[in-house]
N, C-alpha and C positions, 0 to 999 in steps of 0.2 A: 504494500500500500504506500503511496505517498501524500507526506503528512507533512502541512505547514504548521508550523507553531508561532504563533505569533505573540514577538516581545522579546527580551533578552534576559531578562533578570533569571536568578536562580531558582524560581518557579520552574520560568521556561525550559530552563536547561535540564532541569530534573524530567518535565514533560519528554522532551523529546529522545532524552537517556532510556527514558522507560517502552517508548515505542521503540527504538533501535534494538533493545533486547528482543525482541521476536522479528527483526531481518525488514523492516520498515523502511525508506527513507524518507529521512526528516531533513526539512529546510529551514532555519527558522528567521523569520524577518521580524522590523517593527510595526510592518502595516501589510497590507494586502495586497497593494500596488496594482500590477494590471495582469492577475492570476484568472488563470479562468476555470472552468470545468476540465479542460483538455489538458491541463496543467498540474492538477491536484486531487486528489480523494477525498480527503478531510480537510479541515481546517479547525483548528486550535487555539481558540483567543486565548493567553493569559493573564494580560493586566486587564481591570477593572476599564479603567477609559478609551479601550480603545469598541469593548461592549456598549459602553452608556454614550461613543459616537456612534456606534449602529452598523457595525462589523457582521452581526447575523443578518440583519436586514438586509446588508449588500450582497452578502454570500445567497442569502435567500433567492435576490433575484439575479443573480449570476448562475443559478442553480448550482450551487456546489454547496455539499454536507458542509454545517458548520455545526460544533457543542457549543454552546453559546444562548442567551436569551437575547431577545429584541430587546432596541436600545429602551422600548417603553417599560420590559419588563426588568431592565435593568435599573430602576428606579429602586428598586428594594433592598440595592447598594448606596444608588450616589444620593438617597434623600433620605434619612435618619427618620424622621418626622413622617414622610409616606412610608416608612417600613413599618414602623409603631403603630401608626393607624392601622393598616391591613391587621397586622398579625393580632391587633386587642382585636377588630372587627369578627377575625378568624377563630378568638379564643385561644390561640395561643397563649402559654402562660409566660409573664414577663415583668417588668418595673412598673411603676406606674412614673407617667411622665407626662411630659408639656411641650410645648413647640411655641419656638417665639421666634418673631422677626428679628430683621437686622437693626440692632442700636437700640433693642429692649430690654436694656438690662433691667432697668427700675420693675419692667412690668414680673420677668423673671425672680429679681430677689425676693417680690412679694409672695411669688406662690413657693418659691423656697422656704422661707419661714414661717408660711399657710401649712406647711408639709411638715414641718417638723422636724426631719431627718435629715442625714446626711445625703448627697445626690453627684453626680457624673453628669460631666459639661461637655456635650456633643457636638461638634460642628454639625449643621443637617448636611452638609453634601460633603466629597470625595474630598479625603486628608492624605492618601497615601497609606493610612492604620495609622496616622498618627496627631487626627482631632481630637485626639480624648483627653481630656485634664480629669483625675482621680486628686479631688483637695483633702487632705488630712484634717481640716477644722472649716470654722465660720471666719475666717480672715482668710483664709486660701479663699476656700469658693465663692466668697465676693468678689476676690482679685480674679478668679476664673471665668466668672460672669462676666462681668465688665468688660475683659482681653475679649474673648470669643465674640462677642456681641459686635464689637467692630470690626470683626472680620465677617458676619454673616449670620445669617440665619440659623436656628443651634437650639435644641433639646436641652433638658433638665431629663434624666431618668433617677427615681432611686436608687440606691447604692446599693446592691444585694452584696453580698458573702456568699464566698464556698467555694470547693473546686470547679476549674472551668477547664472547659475539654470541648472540642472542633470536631464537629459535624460535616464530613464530606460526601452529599450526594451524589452521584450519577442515574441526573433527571433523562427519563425520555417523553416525560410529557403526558404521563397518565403512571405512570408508577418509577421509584425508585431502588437504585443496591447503595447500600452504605458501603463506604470504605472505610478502617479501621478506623475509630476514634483515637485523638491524637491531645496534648495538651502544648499550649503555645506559652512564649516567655517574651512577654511585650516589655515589659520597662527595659530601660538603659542598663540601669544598675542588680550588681549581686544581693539576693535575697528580695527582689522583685520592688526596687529603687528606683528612684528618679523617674522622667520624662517618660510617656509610654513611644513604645519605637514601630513597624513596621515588623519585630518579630525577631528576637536574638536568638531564637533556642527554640525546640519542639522536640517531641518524643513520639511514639507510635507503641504499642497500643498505649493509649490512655487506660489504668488501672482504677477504674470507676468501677458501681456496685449498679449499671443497668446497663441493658443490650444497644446496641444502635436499632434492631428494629426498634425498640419500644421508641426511642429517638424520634427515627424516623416519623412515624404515626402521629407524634405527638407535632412535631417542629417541620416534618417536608411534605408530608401529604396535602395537609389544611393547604397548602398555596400550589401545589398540583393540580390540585381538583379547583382551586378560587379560577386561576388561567386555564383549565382547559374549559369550563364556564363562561368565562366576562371575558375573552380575548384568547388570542393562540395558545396553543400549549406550549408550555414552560419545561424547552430543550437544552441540558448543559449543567452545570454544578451548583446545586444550591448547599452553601456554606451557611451552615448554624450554628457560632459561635454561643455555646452554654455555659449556664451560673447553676451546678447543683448545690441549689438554698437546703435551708432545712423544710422547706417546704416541698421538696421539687426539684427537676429541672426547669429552669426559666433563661428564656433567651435574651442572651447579649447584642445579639447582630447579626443582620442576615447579608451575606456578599453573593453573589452572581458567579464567583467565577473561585477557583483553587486558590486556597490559602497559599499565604510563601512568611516562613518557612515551612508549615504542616506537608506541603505537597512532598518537598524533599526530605522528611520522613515517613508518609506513605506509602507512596509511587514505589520505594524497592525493597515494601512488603508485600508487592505483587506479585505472583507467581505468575497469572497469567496474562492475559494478552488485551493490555490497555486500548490501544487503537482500535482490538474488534470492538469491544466491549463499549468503545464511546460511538464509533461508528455504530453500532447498534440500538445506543441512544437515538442515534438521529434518523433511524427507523425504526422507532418506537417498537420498541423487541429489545428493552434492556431484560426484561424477566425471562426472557430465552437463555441467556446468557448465565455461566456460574464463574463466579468472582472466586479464583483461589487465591488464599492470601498464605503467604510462608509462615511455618513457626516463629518464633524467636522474634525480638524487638530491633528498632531502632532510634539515634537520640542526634539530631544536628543542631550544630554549635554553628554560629554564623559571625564572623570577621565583621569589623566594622571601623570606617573614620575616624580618625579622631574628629572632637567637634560634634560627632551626630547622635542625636536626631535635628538639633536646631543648625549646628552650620558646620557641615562637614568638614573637612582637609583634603585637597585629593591632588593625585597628579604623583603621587608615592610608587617607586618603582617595586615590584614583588620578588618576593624570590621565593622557590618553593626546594624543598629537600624530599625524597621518598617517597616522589609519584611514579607511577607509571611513563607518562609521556612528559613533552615539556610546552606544548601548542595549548593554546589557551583556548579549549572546548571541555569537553567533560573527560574529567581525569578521576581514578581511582590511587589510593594508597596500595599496600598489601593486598590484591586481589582476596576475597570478596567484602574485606573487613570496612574498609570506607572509601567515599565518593566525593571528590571536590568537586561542587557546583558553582561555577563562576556569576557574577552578578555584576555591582561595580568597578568593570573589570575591560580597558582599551590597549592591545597592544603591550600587557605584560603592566599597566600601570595601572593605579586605582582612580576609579573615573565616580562613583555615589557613595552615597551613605553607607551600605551595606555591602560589603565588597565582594564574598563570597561566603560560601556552606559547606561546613565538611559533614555527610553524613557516614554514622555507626554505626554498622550492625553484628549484632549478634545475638543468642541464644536468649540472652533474659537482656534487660533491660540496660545492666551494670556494664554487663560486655560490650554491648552496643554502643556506652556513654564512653567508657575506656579507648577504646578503639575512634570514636569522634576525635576524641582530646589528642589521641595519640599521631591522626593526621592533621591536623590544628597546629601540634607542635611543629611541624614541617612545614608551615606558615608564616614569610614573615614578611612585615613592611612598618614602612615609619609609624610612633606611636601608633599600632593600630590595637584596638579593642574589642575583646573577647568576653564573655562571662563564664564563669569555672563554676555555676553552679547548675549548667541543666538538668535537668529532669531535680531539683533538689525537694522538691514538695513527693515524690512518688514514691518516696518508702513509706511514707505516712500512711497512704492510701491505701497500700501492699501488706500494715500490719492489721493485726486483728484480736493480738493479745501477747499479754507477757511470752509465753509460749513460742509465738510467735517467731521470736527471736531469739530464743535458744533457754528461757530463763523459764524451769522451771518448779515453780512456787509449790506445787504439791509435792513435785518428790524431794525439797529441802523440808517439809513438815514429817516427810515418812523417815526423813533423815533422822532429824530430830526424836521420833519416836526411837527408830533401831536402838539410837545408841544413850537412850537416856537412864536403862536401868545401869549400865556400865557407869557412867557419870555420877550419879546420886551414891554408889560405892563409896566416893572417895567422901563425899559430905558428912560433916558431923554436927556437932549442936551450938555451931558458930558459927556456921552458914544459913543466913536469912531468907536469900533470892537465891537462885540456881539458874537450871537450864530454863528458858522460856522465858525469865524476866528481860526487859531492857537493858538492865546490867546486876552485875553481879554483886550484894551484899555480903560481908562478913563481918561478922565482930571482931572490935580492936583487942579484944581481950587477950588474945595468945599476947600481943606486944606489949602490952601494959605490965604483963608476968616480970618482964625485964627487969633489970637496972636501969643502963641506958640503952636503949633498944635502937638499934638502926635498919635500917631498910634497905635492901640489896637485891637489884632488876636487873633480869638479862630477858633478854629477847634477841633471836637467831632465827636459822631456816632451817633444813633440814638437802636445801641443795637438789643437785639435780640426781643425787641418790632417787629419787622420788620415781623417776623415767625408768630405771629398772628395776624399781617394787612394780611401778605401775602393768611395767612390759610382763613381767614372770607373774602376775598375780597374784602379789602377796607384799600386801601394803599396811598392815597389822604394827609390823616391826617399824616403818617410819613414825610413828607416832609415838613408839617409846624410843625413837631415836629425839624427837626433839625436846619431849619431857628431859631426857635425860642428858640431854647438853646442857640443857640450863640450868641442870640442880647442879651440874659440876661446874658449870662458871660463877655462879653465886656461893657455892660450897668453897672455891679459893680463897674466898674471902672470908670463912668462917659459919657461910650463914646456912639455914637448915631451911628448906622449903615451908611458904604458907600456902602461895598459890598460884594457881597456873591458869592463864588466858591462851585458848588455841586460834587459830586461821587456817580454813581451808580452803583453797580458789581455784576453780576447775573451769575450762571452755564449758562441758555439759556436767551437771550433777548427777551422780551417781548413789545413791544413798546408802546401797549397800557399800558401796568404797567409802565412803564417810564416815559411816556407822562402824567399819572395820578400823579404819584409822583411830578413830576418837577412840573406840575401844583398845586400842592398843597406850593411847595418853594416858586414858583411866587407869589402865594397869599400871602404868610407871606409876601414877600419881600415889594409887593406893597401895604402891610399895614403901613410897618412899613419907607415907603421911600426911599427903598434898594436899589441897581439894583442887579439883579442876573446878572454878569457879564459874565459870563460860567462855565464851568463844563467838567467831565468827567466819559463817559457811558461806563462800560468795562464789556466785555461778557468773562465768565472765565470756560468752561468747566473743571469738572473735579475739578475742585475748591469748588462749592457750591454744595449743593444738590438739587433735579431737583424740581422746583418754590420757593427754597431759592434765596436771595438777601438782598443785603446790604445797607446802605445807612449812607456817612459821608458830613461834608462839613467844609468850610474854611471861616470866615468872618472876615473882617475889619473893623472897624471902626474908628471913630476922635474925641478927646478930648482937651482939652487946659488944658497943665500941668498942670496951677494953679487950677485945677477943680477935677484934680485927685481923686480917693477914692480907698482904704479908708482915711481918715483925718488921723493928726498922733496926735491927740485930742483925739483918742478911750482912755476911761478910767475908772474903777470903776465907779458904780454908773449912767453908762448910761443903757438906756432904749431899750427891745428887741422889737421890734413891726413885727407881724405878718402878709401875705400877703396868702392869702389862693389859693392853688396849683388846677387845672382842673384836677386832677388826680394822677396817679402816674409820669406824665410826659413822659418820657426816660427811668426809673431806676428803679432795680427789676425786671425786668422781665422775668428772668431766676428762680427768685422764685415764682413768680406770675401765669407761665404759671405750674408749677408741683402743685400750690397749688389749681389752681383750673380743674387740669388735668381731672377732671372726671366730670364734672358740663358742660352739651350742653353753645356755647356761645351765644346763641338765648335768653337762660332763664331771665326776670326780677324778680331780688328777691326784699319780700319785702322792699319797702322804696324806691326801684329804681324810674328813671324817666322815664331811658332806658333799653335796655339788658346788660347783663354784658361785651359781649364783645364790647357794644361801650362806656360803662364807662371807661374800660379801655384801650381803644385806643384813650380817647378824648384827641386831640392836647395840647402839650406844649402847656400854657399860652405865652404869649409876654408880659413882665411889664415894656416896655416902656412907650406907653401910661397911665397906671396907675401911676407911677413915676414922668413923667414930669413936675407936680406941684410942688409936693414935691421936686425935685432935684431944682427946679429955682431957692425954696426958699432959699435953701443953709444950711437949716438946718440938712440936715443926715450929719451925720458922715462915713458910711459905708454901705454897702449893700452885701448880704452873699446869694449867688442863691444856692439853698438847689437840689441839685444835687446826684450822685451816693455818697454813705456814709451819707446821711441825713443830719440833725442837729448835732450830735457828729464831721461829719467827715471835714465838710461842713465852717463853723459859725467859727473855730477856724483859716481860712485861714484869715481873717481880723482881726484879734484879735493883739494886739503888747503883749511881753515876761510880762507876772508876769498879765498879767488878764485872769480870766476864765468867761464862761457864767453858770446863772443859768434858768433854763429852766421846767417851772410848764406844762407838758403835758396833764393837764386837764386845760387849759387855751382858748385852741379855738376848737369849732366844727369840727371832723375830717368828716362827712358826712358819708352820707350811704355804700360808697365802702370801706372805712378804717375800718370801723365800723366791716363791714364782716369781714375783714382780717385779724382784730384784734382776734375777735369771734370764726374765724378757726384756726389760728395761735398759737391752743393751748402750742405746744411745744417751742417754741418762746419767749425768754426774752424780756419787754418792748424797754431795750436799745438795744438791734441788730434789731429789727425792726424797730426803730426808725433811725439806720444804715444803713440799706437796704432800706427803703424808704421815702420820706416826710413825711407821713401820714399827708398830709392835706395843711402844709406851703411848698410855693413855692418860697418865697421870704423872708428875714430877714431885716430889716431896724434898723441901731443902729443911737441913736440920744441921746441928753441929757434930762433928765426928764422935764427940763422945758420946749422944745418944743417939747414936748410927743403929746399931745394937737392940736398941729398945724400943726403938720405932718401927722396925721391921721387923722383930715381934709381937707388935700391938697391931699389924697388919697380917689379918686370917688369911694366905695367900702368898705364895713364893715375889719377891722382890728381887731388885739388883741394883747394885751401887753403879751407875752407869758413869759417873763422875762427879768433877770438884769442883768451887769457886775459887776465880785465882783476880790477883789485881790484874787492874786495867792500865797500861801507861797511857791510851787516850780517852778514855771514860765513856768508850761505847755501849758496854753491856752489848759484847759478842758474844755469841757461839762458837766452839772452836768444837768440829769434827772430828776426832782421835782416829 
């Protein structure tokens, strides 16, 4: 078929793109000129004026097919005020509104604050999309009134609320097919600012809660049937730009001809064959025809002047990166992902306001916006303007509840149930509020018991140990790993647990992995005579990766100043004594899990007792209980919990200015799991291994040589004097590796 398309903008170009997909040729001019029947097939008006000059009328009597309405029934475009009449006449539902002459403002203000409300100040004839003032107050829309009023004839409509979404017909004059509904982005500015434009941004499908038939029926039929009645039948696109009120859908605006930008997100959700389908318009046999439209979405961003919508800049030379071609006609990015459609556009230089369209597409909405942006970026010219937030109103529309988005609220309630009798365990008759208050009460009482009582917090993670509980299924042990970091970092310092705040954060909630975890806290807690007071279960889509999760917590505990550690006694010549670690604890494990990345975690290697992966997920130690002899007797000096950074990182936090540790590493049995790591950890210096993990010692006890002896028999459990404190000549407080 050959198909003129008439007009240049990126309307156009998107039109005639879509008829070249099924083998058409397309010509596109800006007028008609001296075409005849013998010349063309079709004919394709696109802009608005050159229908309301009477382009079907000519083609009519040229005899040649045009989509198009006669310039009379083009009025339902270029006269605001005759659209409104018809469609209240019709019953269509819509604002209520006024029509006033040229330089009536006085008469307009009056029925404005006769109305009461807020209201949208219409040019009545053709602005380009861009006679609409939307005033924010009663000092706007007087200044609204008043400007428009000397430019012309102009409408008062009320101001409705709600999403608004583009009605594209394809009339043949007694019945219609909808093409997809689409949502448009008139203002200038991001977040739907400033000046309204000609159209920065559209999407395709519109994610609305009613069909385009029902649309239709409501907003294209009524004026179908009004013209094939009172005058010719009404051949060609009727655009019904929509306001879903809470009331409704109620109409915005009715245009004659394809929206721009909507057409350039429509047109190539087309599957099938635009040209027959309109040519079959024009022999009234569109319901012959079935309109397939493709899966998946699409979202165009449109390039714009500096300067526009009020006074462009133009004459900027383009330059474009990662198109197909370099000829300035219709060009694609990355075959089939997006479309440049050229608009104010001469000769490689910017010539209007809107300079060109990149359209998106893809599977959902997200891809098709990505994929915009992404040929957008390969766009460039002086100061030009863009907006970065299309489609940003359509996830609203797309949710439907917390759920929705990954968060869900009932199974942290079933959470909370699994793991509550575990929790209440550790509770005793000084705990007020527990699980399920807003926060956690307890009496001061345990601290009052004191002398001088002090308070001593840690809070930690538990790391990405957490990725291979998660991976093996056995996530029980992290949660007495973090209870039990923290009694040992507050234990250095003398103090004995009162209580413990957990956090768990996962992409999805899991509640039996919750209820496993917690239950694993409970346990350390009510080993060590804890309460787990509460906690906080946060579901984070989008955050995590899907069966990733986190796990940190907060403990307190109480000490009696005078009992503090470390002593300020630490001195040359005292004694390092060793306390041997169940693992690697917490720490390392972001080396741990790439060093043994290729090894099943089922396997027992030699020497083992277990598989490897419960060797190394076995629980923090707790060295409260191992301690509490020792500490009675009063003999430590300090105590160094060997943590992220080892021995080197660790041992120097209790150390006072001008002593260093020295440190013999073939002093105590590292066991079968160090042993490995050692053995593989070919490329690995002793001292950053030693850095990265305990290898072996969990606990450090400094004491004076002469109660070397007796502190490591107050400790139920084999020790090792792994080494000594020696002066400092530069008062580092090193580690020295033997």
């Amino acid at each position: 078929m050959r198909v003129l398309v008439v007009g240049s903008g990126g309307r156009e170009h998107a039109i005639a793109w879509a008829c070249e997909q099924h083998g058409h040729t397309v010509t596109m001019a800006d007028e008609l000129g001296g075409v005849t029947a013998a010349d063309v097939d079709l004919v394709i008006p696109g802009p608005e004026s050159v229908l309301v000059a009477g382009i079907a009328d000519e083609c009519s009597f040229r005899k040649i097919p045009c989509f198009g309405p006669t310039s009379k029934q083009a009025r339902i475009e270029s006269s605001k005020g005759f659209s409104r009449q018809l469609a209240h006449g019709l019953g269509v539902p819509g604002p209520e509104y006024a029509r006033f002459d040229e330089n009536d403002a006085d008469g307009a203000i009056a029925w404005w604050r006769g109305f009461g409300g807020p209201v949208v100040v219409k040019l009545d004839g053709l602005a380009a999309g861009k006679g609409v003032i939307v005033p924010s107050g009663p000092e706007e829309t007087e200044t609204a009134i008043r400007s428009t009023a000397q430019v012309g004839a102009f409408v008062l409509e009320e101001m409705m609320t709600g999403p608004e979404c583009s009605l594209l017909a394809l009339c043949d004059g007694a019945t219609a097919a909808a093409l997809p509904l689409a949502q448009d982005h008139k203002r200038i500015g991001e977040g739907d600012t400033g000046p309204n434009t000609g159209g920065m941004g559209a999407y395709a499908p519109a994610p609305v809660a009613i069909t385009a038939g029902e649309l239709l029926d409501t907003f294209v039929q009524p004026i179908l049937d009004y013209y094939a009645t009172a005058d010719n039948s009404y051949v060609g696109v009727l655009y019904a730009g929509l306001m879903l009120t809470a009331e409704g859908p109620k109409l915005v605006e009715y245009n004659c001809r394809f929206g721009d930008p909507e057409t350039q997100a429509v047109l190539p959700l087309i599957e099938s064959d635009l040209a027959a389908h309109i040519l079959a318009c024009t022999n009234h046999t569109i319901a012959d025809e079935q309109i397939e439209i493709k899966d998946g979405a699409s979202c165009v961003v449109v390039a714009a002047s500096p300067g526009y919508p009020t006074a462009p800049s133009t004459g900027s030379t383009i330059t474009l990166s990662g198109f197909s071609t370099t000829e300035w006609a219709n060009r694609s990015t990355v075959e089939p992902d997006a479309i440049l459609f050229p608009a104010g556009v001469r000769d490689g230089k910017t010539t209007g306001g809107r300079v060109l369209a990149v359209t998106g597409l893809g599977d959902d909405l997200a891809s098709a916006r990505a994929a915009a942006y992404r040929g957008m970026d390969g766009v460039q010219f002086a100061n030009m303007h863009v907006r970065r937030d299309i489609g940003w109103r359509a996830p609203g529309a797309m949710l439907s509840s917390y759920a929705a988005v990954g968060v869900d609220i009932d199974e942290g309630t079933r959470a909370i149930e699994r793991m509550t009798g575990a929790v209440e365990r550790t509770l005793g008759p000084d705990v007020l509020r527990g699980v399920g208050s807003f926060g956690g009460v307890m009496s001061a009482r345990p601290i009052l018991a004191l002398d001088d009582p002090v308070l001593v917090a840690s809070a930690d993670g538990v790391g990405t140990k957490v990725e291979l509980a998660a991976r093996l299924g056995k996530v029980r042990g992290v949660g007495i790993d973090i209870v039990n970091h923290c009694i040992d970092d507050v234990l250095v310092q003398s103090a004995t647990p009162l209580f413990f705040l957990d956090y768990i954060a996962a992409g999805a909630l899991d509640a039996d992995l919750v209820a496993d975890v917690v239950t694993g806290m409970a346990e350390a807690c009510e080993a060590a005579g804890c309460v787990l007071l509460g906690g906080e279960t946060a579901e984070m889509p989008g955050v995590y990766a899907e069966g990733a999760f986190d796990v940190a917590g907060t403990l307190v505990g109480i000490a009696e100043r005078g009992e503090l550690l470390p002593r300020a006694d630490v001195a040359p010549g005292d004694v390092l004594i060793g306390i041997a670690s169940s693992g690697p604890h917490t720490n390392g494990f972001s080396f741990l899990r790439k060093l043994f990345d290729w090894v099943p975690m089922d396997v027992t290697p030699p020497g083992f007792e277990s598989s490897l992966g419960d060797a190394l997920l076995e629980p923090h130690r707790s060295y409260l209980p191992v301690l509490a002899d020792a500490l009675a007797s009063k003999r430590v000096k300090a105590l160094a919990h060997i943590t992220g950074g080892g021995l080197p990182e660790n041992l120097p936090r209790v150390l006072p200015d001008g002593v260093d540790a020295e440190i013999s590493i073939d002093s105590w049995p590292r066991g079968p799991l160090f042993e490995l790591i050692a053995e593989l950890a070919t490329g690995v210096d002793s001292h950053e291994l030693h850095r990265m993990l305990n290898m072996g010692i969990g606990m450090v006890v400094v004491c004076s040589p002469d109660d070397a002896d007796d502190v490591q028999d107050a400790i139920p459990e084999p020790t090792w004097v792994i080494g000594t404190l020696v002066g400092s000549e530069t008062g580092s407080r090193t580690v020295h590796l033997l």
